[in-house]
N, C-alpha and C positions, 0 to 999 in steps of 0.2 A: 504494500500500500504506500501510498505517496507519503503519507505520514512518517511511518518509519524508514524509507530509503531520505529523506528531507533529516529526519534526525541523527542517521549514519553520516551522511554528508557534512551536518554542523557539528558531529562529534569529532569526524576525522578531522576537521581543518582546527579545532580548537579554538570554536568563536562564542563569543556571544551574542545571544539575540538581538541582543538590544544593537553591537557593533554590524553584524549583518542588516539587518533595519538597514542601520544608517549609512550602509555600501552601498547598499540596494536599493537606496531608496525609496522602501517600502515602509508601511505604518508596522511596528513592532508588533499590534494588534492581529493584524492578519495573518503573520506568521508564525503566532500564537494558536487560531482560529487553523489553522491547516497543521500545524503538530496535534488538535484533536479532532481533526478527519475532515474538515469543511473542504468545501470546494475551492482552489485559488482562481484566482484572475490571469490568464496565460502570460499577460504582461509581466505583472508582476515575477510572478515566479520564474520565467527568462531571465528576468533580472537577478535574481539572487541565485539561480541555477549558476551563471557568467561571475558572480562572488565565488561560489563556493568553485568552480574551475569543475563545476560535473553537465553533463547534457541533460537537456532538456527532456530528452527522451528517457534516459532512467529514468531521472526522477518521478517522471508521469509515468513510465509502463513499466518501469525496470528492464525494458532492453537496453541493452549493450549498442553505442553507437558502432556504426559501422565502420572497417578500416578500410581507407580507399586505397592507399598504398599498395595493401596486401591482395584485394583485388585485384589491380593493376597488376601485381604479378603472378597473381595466379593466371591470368589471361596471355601474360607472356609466357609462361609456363620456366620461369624464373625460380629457384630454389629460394625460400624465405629464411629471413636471416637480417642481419645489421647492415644496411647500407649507407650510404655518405653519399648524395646527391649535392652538387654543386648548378646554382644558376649564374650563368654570367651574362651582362649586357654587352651585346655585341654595336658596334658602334660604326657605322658606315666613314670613310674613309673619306675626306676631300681632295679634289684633283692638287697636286702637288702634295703630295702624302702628310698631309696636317689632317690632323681628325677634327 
């Protein structure tokens, strides 16, 4: 239930309601009001989902977000594992080799 994965989340991070509240900028009230079962405001609770660093989606269903990466390489058919991906801006050249 929302209730208890919302009280796992503020218990791993080691906050207070009151200091959630006021990250989230939501009324302390409601997130009182949803640790004993009430329905949230989806606003809301994105909001403080993006505090506590967990998704949207546990919190409401308890799935697990999805990993796109791992995806990505299952479709390459790439062995999973630690990778280091580097992006770099490539930069078009002007005539006389000054970029």
């Amino acid at each position: 239930m929302l209730k208890d994965r919302l009280r796992e989340a503020i218990s791993k991070v080691d906050m207070s309601i009151t200091t959630l509240a006021r990250l989230a900028e939501v009324p302390r009230q409601n997130i009182m009001k949803w640790l004993q079962g009430s329905s949230p405001n989806i606003e809301q609770l994105s909001r403080v989902a993006n505090v506590l660093e967990e998704s949207l989606d546990w919190l409401v269903s308890g799935k697990m977000p999805e990993d796109p990466m791992g995806q990505f390489m299952e479709k390459l058919h790439i062995h999973t594992g630690l990778y280091e991906i580097t992006v770099k801006k490539v930069v078009k050249k002007r005539k006389g080799g000054r970029s």
